[in-house]
Each structure stands twice: as structure tokens, then as C-alpha cells.
N, C-alpha and C positions, 0 to 999 in steps of 0.2 A: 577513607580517613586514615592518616598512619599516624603509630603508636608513636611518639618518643622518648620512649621511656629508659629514664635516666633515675628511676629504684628504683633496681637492680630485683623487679620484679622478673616472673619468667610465666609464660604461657602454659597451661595444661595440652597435653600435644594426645591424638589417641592413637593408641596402640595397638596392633591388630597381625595375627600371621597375614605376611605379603600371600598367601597362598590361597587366603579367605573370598568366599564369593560371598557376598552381601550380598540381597534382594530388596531392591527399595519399589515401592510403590511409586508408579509414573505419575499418578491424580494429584500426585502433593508437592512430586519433588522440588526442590528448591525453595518452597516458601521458607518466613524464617520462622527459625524453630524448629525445623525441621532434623538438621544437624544438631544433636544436643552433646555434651560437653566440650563445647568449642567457639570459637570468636567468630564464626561465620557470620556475617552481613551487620558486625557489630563494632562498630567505630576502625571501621578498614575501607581502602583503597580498594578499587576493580583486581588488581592483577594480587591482592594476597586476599581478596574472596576466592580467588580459583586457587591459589595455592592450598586454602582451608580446606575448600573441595575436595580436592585431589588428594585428600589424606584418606578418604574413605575409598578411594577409585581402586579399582586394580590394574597395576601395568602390563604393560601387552607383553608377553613374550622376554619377560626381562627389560624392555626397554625405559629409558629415562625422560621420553619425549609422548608415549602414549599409554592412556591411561581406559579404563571402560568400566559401565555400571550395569549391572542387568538389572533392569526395570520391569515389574509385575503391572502388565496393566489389567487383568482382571484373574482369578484363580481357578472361577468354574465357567466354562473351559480353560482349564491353562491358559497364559498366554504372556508372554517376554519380549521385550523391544530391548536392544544395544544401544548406550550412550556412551561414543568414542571421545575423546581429548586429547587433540593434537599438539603437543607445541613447536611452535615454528620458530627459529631462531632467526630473523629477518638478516641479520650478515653475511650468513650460508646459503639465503632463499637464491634460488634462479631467478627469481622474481620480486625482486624487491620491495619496489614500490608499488603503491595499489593503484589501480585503477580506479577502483568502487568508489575512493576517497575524493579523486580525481572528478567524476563524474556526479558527484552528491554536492562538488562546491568545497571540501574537506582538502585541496590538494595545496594549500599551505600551513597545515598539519604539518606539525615535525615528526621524522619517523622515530616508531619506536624499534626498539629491541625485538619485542617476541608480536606474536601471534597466535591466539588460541581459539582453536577449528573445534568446533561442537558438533559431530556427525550422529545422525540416527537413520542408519543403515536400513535400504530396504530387503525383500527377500534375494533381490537378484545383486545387491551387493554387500551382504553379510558374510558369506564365504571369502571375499576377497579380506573384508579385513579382520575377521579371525584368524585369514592366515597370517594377515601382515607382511606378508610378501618374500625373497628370500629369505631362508634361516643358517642354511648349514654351507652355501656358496657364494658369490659374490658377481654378477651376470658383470658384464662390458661395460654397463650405466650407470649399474651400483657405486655410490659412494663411501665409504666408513667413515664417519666422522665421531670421534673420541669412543671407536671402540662400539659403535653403531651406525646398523645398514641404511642412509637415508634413502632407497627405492622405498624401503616397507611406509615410509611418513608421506612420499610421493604418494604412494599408490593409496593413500587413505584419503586424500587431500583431494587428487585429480579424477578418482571413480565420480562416473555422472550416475545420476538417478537413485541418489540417497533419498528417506522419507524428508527429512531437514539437512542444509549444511548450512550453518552460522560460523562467522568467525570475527573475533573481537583482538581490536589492538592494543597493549598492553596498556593505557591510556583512560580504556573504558568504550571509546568508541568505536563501531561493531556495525557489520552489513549482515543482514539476511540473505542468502544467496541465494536456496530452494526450500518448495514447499511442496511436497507432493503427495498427496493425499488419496482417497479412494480411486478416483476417477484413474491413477497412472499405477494403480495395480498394488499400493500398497497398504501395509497391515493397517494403518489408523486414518480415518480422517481430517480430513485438513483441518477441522477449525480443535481439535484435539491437539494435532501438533503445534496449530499457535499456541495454543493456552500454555502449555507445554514451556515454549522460547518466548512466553511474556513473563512466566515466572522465574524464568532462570536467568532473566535479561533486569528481572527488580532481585532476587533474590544474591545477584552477583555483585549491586550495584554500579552497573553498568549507564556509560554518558548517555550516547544519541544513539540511535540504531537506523542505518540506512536499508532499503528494498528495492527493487527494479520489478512493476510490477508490469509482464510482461504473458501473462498466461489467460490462454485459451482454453474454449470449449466447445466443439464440434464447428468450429469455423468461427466463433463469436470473442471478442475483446471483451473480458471479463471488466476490467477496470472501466469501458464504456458502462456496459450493460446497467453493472451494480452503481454507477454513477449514476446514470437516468429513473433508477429505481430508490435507490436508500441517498442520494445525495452525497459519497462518499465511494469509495473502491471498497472490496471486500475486505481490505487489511485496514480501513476502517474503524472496524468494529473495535478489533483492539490500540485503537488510539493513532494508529499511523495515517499522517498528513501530508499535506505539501510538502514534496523538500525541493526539489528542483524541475523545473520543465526544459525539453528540447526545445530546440527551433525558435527560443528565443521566448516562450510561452512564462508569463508572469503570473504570481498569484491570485492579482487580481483579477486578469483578464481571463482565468483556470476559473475563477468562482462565479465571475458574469457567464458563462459557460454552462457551466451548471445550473443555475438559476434560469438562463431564458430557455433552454433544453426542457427541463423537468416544468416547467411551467407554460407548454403549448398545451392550449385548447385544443383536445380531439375536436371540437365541432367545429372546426376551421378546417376541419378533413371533408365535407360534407359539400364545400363553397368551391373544392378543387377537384378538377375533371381529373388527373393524374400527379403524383405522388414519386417521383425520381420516374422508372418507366412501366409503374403499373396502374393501373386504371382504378381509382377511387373506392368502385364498390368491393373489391376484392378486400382493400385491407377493411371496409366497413366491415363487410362480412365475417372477417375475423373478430374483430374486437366485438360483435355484438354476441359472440361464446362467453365471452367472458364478461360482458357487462349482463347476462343473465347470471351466469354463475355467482359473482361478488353481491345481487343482494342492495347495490345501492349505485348511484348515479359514481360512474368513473367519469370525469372532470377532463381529466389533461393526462398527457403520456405519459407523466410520473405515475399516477395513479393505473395508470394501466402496464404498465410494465411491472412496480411495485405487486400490485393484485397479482399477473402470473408467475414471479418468483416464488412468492411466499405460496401458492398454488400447486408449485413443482416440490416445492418440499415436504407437502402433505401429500399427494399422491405416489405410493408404490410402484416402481416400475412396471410392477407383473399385475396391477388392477385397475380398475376402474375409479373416476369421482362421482357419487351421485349427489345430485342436487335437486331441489324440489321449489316450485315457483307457484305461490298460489296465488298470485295476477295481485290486482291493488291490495294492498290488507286499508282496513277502515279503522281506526282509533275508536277504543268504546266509548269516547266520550264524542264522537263525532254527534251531530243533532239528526242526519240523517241516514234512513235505515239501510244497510249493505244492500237490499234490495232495489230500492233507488238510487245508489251510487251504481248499480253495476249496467241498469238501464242506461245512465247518464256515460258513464264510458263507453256503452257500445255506440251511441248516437255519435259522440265524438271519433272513435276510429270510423263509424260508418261516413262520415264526412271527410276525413284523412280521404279513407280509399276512393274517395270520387277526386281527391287531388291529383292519383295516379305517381307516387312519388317525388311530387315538388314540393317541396315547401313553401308552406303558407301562414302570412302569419297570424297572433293571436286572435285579433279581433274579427278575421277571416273566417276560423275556426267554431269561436264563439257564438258569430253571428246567423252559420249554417245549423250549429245545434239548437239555437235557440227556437228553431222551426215545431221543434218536440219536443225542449224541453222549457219550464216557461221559469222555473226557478234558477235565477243569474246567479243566485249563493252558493248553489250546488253545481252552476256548472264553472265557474271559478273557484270550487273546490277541485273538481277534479282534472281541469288543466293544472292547476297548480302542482296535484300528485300524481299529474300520470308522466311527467316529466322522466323520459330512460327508464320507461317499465315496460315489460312481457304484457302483452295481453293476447292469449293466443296464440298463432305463429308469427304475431306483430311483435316490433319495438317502438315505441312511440319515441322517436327524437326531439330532443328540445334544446334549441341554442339560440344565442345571442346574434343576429346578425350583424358580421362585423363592420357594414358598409352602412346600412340604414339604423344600426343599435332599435332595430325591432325584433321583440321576443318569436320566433318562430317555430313552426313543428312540421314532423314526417314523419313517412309509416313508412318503412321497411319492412319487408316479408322476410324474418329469417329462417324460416322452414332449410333457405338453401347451404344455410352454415352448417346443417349437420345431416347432408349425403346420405349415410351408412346407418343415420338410426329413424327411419319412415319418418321422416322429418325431425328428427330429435327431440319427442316426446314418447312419455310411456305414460300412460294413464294409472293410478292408482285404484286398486278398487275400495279401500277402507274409504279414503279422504277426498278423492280425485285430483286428486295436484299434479301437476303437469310435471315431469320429470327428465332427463338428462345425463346420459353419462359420458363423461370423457376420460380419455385416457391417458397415461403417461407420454405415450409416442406423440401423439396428436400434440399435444401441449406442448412438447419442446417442437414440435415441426411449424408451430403457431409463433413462439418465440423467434426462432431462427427467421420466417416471414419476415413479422415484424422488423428484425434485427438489421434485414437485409434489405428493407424495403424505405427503413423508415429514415434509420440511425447512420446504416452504411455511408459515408461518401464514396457515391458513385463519378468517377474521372469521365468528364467530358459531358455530364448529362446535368448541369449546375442551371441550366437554362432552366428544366422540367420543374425547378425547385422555385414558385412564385408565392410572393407575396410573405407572409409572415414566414411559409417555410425554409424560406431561403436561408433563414437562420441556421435552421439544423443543419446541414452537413458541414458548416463554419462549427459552429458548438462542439460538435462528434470529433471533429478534426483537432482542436485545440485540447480537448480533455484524451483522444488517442497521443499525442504530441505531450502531455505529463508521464512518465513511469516512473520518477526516482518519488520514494516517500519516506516521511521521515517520523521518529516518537525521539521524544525527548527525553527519559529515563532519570533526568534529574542527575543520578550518581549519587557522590558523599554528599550533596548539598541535603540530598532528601534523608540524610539520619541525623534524629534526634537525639537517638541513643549517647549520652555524652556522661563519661564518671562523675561521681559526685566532688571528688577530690581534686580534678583534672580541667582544663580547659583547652579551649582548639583556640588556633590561628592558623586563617587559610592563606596560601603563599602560591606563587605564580612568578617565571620568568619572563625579562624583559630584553630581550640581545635589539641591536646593530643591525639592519640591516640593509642594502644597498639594493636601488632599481633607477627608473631611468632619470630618475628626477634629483639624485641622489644616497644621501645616506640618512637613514628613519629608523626611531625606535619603537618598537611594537613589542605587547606581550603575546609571547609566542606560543605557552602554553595554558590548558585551563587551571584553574586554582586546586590545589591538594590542599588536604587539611590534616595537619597535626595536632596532636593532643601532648598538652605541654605540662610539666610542673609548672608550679607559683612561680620558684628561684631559677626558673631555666636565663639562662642568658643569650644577648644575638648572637655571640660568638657560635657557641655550641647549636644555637638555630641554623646558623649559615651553613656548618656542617653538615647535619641532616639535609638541609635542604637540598645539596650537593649530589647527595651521595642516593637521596630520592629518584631527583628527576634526572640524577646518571643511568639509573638503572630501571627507568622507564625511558627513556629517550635515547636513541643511537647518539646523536649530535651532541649531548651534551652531560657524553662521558669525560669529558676533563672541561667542563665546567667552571670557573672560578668568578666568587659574587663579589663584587665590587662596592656594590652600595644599594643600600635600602633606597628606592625613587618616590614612594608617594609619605615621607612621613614630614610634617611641619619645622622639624629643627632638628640639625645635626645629632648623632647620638657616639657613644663608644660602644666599643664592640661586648664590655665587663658591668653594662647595663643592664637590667632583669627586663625582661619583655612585656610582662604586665606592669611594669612600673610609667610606661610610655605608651603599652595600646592594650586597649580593651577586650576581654574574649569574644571572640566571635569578627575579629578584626581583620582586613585584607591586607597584604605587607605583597608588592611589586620588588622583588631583588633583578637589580641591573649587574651586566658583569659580561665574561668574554669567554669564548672558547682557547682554552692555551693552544692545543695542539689539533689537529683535524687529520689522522691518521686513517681515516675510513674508505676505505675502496668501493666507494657507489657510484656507477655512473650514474647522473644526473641528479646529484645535490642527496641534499639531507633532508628533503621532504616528501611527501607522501607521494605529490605528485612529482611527475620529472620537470623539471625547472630547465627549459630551454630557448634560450631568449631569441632563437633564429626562428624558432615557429611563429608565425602571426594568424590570429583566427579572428577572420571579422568577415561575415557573415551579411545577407541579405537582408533577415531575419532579426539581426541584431544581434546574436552570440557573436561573443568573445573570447570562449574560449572553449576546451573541447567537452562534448555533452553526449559520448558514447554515440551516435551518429555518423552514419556515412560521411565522409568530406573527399572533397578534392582539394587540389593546391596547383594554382597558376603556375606556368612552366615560366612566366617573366615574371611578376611581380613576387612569387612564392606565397602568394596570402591563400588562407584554408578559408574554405565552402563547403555548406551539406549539399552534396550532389543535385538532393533534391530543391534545392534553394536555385539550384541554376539546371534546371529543366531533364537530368540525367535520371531514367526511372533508375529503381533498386533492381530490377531483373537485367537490366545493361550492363555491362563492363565499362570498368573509368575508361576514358580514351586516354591513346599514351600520350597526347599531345591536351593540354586543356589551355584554354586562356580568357579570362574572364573577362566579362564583360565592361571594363573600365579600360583591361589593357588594348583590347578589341578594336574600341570604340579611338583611343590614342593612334594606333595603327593605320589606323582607315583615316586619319588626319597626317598622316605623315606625307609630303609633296611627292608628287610622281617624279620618277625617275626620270629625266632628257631622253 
């Protein structure tokens, strides 16, 4: 929200030797309140909450474009983390335009002026930017710009393997770029560091925040994994969503994805001889570790994948899990005694194992026990509970048949699940409960299995995949085919913070602009919000508003507003603002650019605006989605490689021609 303030008020500013090291605590920083005697996150715009910021920073080396905080994340052990602040002046970048903006859907965004890079350096690249790069000479590449080395703002920008790199456009809206946490060797853990760039992404009030979420873990697609398990990608947790899909992949067709994935029946695993190209019992085997361990009937793959997550983060690398199974438990309010229910179970497995492994169903079941047992109440109690229970080195299975919808059961021996421990029991001697340990290793080598066996789409084995499962490696493929995600941070819209004496009106421009269809007016940027006096007038509003989104916006530094567009009846410009719109009112000013003095190739927006590129796609993109493409050597229209049968480990050919120009060709009349 920006000030307008017209009394001749002035701000408390703090004061501090530039030489001062502050120590702020990491657990907190940026909430608000945080900063106290100062306007931080309090009726202001994205780009003068980091100006408020950066009054407490210290700058690097003298410099006027980098700033840094040293951060206490705990005292007993010591321990400090670096938080860098770069500013990027986008008219001197090598790199103008963004990408990120590009590939999120953002790339008719108007560019702004600056850029500010939020780095938190790990240990193998804190050296680099303490030194900040040359000091006392000036290398081949170095450039000086007003009296400063822009290598040292490179080299802070382009080091890879920071803990975090964020960077926001003067605007408010902002990409995540990395996140790298324990697992790549550094100081904090990843869900520390979100916490971390969610508060300083609310506390800056920052727009939308884009991600690519593209990270691995010992060969496994995280954003699958945690997909099929929590219903969401790990960046999730903290509120980031859909924002855009490759290859053409919709929102809808991303959450039909999710939903019939996370909702297969494991007992449809049971009905199939092999599973991509491994043989049935294998993954049974696996999953009968963990349907002992959890304690309760695992349902479907969400549920079992879920279970070994949350499994992996309670066991220790360097120890054991032990669990203890004491076979059916009885409810004390059951009417019959644990001594007869335990009879009645073994009569029921002792008919399983004359099945020899098939399944059979209920009334099959029933009717063999009922030899021995003569009470039908009690043995329809204990089909009922022995449903996916241990009894022994049994598991007694019980599922739905999905062909006759008749309730069926099988006994599985899983003595053979656990190899290394005399069939993976230990007997207690207090209690006698049958007991169990596994281990860290084993449990991620069980995951990966799974991972690989279940989730994987395997190329060219789409046959092996029958019946309901045919679904999965469709499903795995469309939610690997999502990376961009996105949160919405609100910005000015989410402060309520407003004077008592003061009122806002939000404002937004409207320009001109030309495509193929011709000439269209659109508002081009999002609404900023100024705090007004009672007596302010439109005159002096147009002003501000000028000289606002001049200096947020490259493009519309000579700016000049024309006319109010959305208000019911002409006005003059010597009219007071509340006398014609209400606080909290939206006012569209239309108007033109005088001069366009800007030296960018390719336009004045985020993305490059080049109307000789055409992208239209197999898939249905249109336009470019961070993916491999080719481009027809006749038609010039772009394709993802993959879309027309080119694996990613192949080289383009130098010659490409697609399949429409192809098919044209092969219809051309033979030559005499």
C-alpha cells in the first residue's frame, strides 16, 4: 500500500552505525512486529517493505546493491546462517527478462525495474559471498557501474548450491528457485527453510510466489511420491498449488490424477499375476511389513505409501523400529471369552491353509469352520475381525472381489518378508507378543521397491499394466508432467492495517494494446493501494499514481494518464476523490506511453514477445512450458520433442519436420 501523504508528515527512519552487526533471531524473522520502530508490513507496497528491511541490513563491502543479516538460529551450540539481499537493476541485467515468469503463465507481466534476490548461503558457498568477489581490481568481465564492481552482484546471484535462492520482482511477484536442505549437505533443514521464505514472503507482503518443483531423492520423484501419500507435493504443506502443468496437463485432469492414484485398492494387487515386470508376490511381500507394522487394515496405496512416510520419519537412521503384535485383541465388552475367540481363529486359519493359498470365499470359509465350531455368532465375529491381521507367521487377507463382488480371504505365509530376523519374530518373555524390528535401510529400500515397481512408468512394458492398473502409470505420468506451483500471498490486498484519519483507493493501469486481431485495451497491471487525505484531488492522484507505477515498472516510466475508465460520469480533474468514490474503491486510469526510450530486446514484458515463434503442440500447448521442443525446418511451429517420439537422452536432429508437413510432402505428385 503506498503512502500519499500530502501532511507534510515524515517517517521515523532508524538510525544505526553502517558498521553495526546486528544478530536477529532466524525462528521469527520477519513476522510482523518484528522490526519495531518502523512502518514495516504496515500500510506499504512489496518493494518499500524491503526498502524498510534493508534499513537494518548491512551492506556488503560498501556496496549499494547488497545488503546481509546474520541470523542466530540457536546459541547453545552457536550457530549463524547469512541472509544476502541482492538488487538487481533489470536495465543493466544480461538477462532481462525472466523466464520463471514465462513458464508460470506470468510472461505478459510488465517488466519491472528491479529484482531482489534473497540468498541463504550454504557452507560451500558462504566464502564466495563474503568475499563478494573482486575488491581492489577489476578482472576482463568485471563491469563498474556508478562506481560499483557488478562481477561481485553476479557472483552472488549465479553461485548454485545456496540453502535458499528467492527472488521477487519489484511488483511483489516472486519465484522460489532452491531449496536445499539436510539431504544436500546443508546447515538447516528443508522444512526450517520454508518456514523461514513463508514468513518473509507474508511479512514483505509479497503477490503470488511461483516453484518448479523438480527434486529428488535417491532415484525417486519427490512431488510423485508425497503426491500419492499426503495428496499434495511436499511444498504443499505450506499452501503452494497448482500453478501450471507441462505437456498440456490441466488442473483438472492434475486432481483426476490424484484422486484415482491415491485411491487403488491394494487388494486388486492379489487378482494380478504381475505388476509392470514383477511378479505379484514380491510386492505382496513387501507391503505385508508394513501392514503388520501400522496396527490397522492398509486399504489402498495412499494408505500404504502414507504409512511408510510418516514411518521413515520416526525411525533413526542408525536404529531399529520395534513393534509388537499381540494377534486379534478382543473388546471387553465382547460376550465371548478370548479363550474361545482364539479357538475360533485357529479353526478359521486351519481351513485357509487347506486352501493352499487361493482364495476363498466367505461362505466357503465359514462353512469349513463351522465343522468345529457350532456357534455362527462367533464365527462371524471373527471373520469379520480377522480381516488384514497377523496371526502367527500368517496374514489373513480380506478383499472384495472385484469380478463376482464376493467378500473373500487368503493366508499368506509372511515368515518370508523378513529373511534376516528367524522369520521376524522375537518372542517376549514378560508378555509373549510377537515382535519385529526394522530398520532405516530396509524401509527406504522398501519405498524405492514400491516406487519403482508400482508408481514408475515403465516405457514399453504399458501391456503388463491390466485392468484397473492401467491407470497408474497414466496418473504417475500426468502428476510427474505438473512442476510449476504456485501460493498466492494476497499482498496489500491482505492488510487491514489502515489510519484512522486516512483512507485508500486502489488503482491499476489500463494501456493499448495490439495482437493479431488488432487493437485491445487491457489492465496491465495488478492494483496498488494508496492512502489518501479527505481533500486529496484526481489531479494530484494522477500524479502519484505516475510516478508509482514509473518506478515499479520499466515500461511506464513516462507514463501519462488520460482518463479515469471505469467511473459512471465525467469528472474534472479539481474534484476531491471521495466526493465521487468511496474508500476502499477501484479507479482503472487509461493513458499512453509518451516516449519508449528502453533498449530491451524483446518488448517490455516479462516474457520475450516474439510473434515469429509459434508453439502448438501435440498435447495442446501453446506456448513455451520450460520443456524440451523442436521446431519444423518448413512450417517453423515448436513441439516438446517428446510429443513427437524424440527420447531426452537423443540429440534434436538437424533436420526435423513434422508430422503434418511430412504427411503434405508424401502427397506432393511424382516427378515425370
Amino acid at each position: 500500500m503506498l503512502n500519499l501523504d500530502l501532511s507534510g508528515g515524515s517517517a521515523k527512519k532508524r538510525k544505526r552505525n553502517v558498521n553495526e552487526r546486528v544478530l536477529f533471531k532466524f525462528k521469527n524473522f520477519g513476522e510482523q512486529g518484528y522490526f519495531p520502530n518502523t512502518e514495516f508490513n504496515i500500510g506499504c507496497n512489496f518493494e518499500q517493505n524491503v526498502k524498510f528491511l534493508l534499513e537494518f541490513a548491512q551492506p556488503e563491502n560498501g556496496s549499494r546493491s547488497i545488503w546481509s543479516f546474520q541470523l542466530e538460529v540457536h546459541r547453545h551450540p552457536p550457530m549463524h546462517v547469512f541472509l544476502f539481499v541482492v538488487e538487481e537493476q533489470v536495465e543493466l541485467s544480461l538477462n532481462p527478462h525472466c523466464k520463471h515468469c514465462q513458464y508460470i503463465g506470468w510472461g505478459n507481466h510488465l517488466m519491472c525495474n528491479k529484482k531482489y534476490h534473497f540468498l541463504l548461503p550454504s557452507k560451500e558457498t558462504i566464502a564466495a559471498c563474503l568475499e563478494g568477489g573482486p575488491k581492489n581490481k577489476t578482472d576482463s568481465n568485471s563491469v563498474i557501474i556508478g562506481g560499483e564492481n557488478r562481477s561481485s552482484k553476479l557472483n552472488l546471484i549465479e553461485i548454485e548450491g545456496h540453502m535458499m535462492h528467492g527472488v521477487f520482482h519489484s511488483n511483489g511477484f516472486g519465484h522460489l528457485l532452491c531449496v536445499n536442505g539436510l539431504e544436500s549437505n546443508s546447515d538447516l533443514p528443508g522444512r526450517s527453510i520454508m518456514d523461514f521464505w513463508d514468513r518473509l514472503c507474508i511479512g514483505l507482503r509479497a503477490r503470488k510466489v511461483s516453484l518448479r518443483d523438480i527434486s529428488q531423492k535417491k532415484g525417486m520423484d519427490l512431488r510423485l511420491l508425497n503426491t500419492v501419500a499426503y495428496g499434495e507435493p511436499w511444498f504443499g504443506r505450506w499452501g503452494y498449488k497448482f500453478g501450471r502443468g507441462c505437456f498440456g496437463v490441466a488442473q483438472e485432469t492434475y486432481q483426476s490424477a490424484i484422486n484415482a492414484i491415491q485411491n487403488m485398492p491394494l487388494a486388486l494387487l492379489a487378482h494380478h499375476g504381475h505388476v509392470g515386470t514383477i511378479n505379484i508376490n514380491e510386492i505382496l511381500t513387501v507391503l505385508s511389513r508394513y501392514q503388520m507394522l501400522s496396527g490397522h487394515s492398509l486399504v489402498t496405496l495412499s494408505d500404504a505409501i502414507h504409512f511408510m512416510l510418516e514411518l521413515k520419519s520416526r525411525i533413526p537412521k542408525d536404529s531399529n523400529l520395534s513393534s509388537c503384535y499381540p494377534g486379534l485383541l478382543v473388546d471387553t465388552t465382547c460376550r465371548w471369552s478370548p479363550k474361545r475367540v482364539e479357538m475360533a481363529i485357529r479353526v478359521v486359519v486351519e481351513a485357509l491353509k487347506r486352501a493352499e493359498s487361493r482364495w476363498v470365499s466367505r461362505q466357503e470359509v465359514r462353512d469349513a469352520a463351522r465343522a468345529y465350531i457350532g456357534d455362527t455368532g462367533l464365527l462371524d465375529f471373527v471373520l469379520k475381525s480377522l480381516g488384514n491381521h497377523i496371526v502367527g507367521k500368517y496374514l489373513v487377507r480380506r478383499c472384495l472381489n472385484p469380478v463376482t463382488k464376493v467378500l473373500e480371504y487368503c493366508l499368506e505365509d509372511i515368515s518370508k518378508a523378513f529373511p534376516k530376523q528367524d522369520q521376524g519374530f522375537r518372542v517376549n518373555d514378560s508378555k509373549g507378543k510377537q515382535q519385529y524390528k526394522i530398520t532405516w535401510v530396509q524401509l527406504m529400500k522398501d519405498i524405492y521397491f514400491l516406487y519403482k515397481n508400482i508408481l514408475k512408468e515403465h516405457k514399453g512394458l504399458m501391456s503388463n499394466y491390466t485392468g484397473a492398473f492401467a491407470i497408474i502409470p497414466a496418473a504417475s505420468r500426468i502428476i510427474l508432467d505438473t512442476k510449476y506451483f504456485l501460493k498466492d500471498y494476497k499482498g496489500s490486498e491482505a492488510d487491514s492495517k489502515i489510519e484512522a484519519d486516512k483512507s485508500k483507493i486502489c488503482c491499476a493501469i489500463m494501456l493499448a494494446t495490439k495482437d493479431g486481431f488488432g487493437v485491445e485495451e487491457r489492465i496491465m497491471t495488478p492494483f496498488e493501494c494508496f492512502l489518501l487525505r479527505k481533500d486529496v484531488t484526481f489531479d494530484e492522484l494522477k500524479i502519484e499514481v505516475e510516478k508509482t507505477f514509473g518506478d515499479i515498472y520499466l515500461g511506464l516510466r513516462n507514463f501519462a494518464t488520460r482518463s479515469i475508465n471505469n467511473l459512471m460520469s465525467p469528472i474534472t480533474g479539481s474534484e476531491l476523490v471521495f466526493n465521487v468514490m468511496k474508500p476502499g474503491s477501484k479507479i482503472v486510469l487509461g493513458g499512453v506511453i509518451m516516449s519508449n526510450n528502453i533498449n530491451i530486446n524483446g518488448g517490455i514484458f516479462e516474457g520475450i514477445k516474439n510473434n515469429n515463434i509459434v508453439v502448438d503442440c501435440l498435447c495442446g500447448t501453446k506456448d513455451e512450458d520450460g520443456e524440451r521442443m523442436v521446431s519444423c525446418d518448413i512450417c517453423e511451429v515448436w513441439q516438446h520433442t517428446r510429443c513427437v517420439n524424440i527420447p531426452n537422452h537423443e540429440a534434436i536432429p538437424d533436420i526435423f519436420l513434422c508430422n503434418k508437413c511430412e504427411q503434405d510432402i508424401l502427397q506432393f505428385p511424382s516427378l515425370p
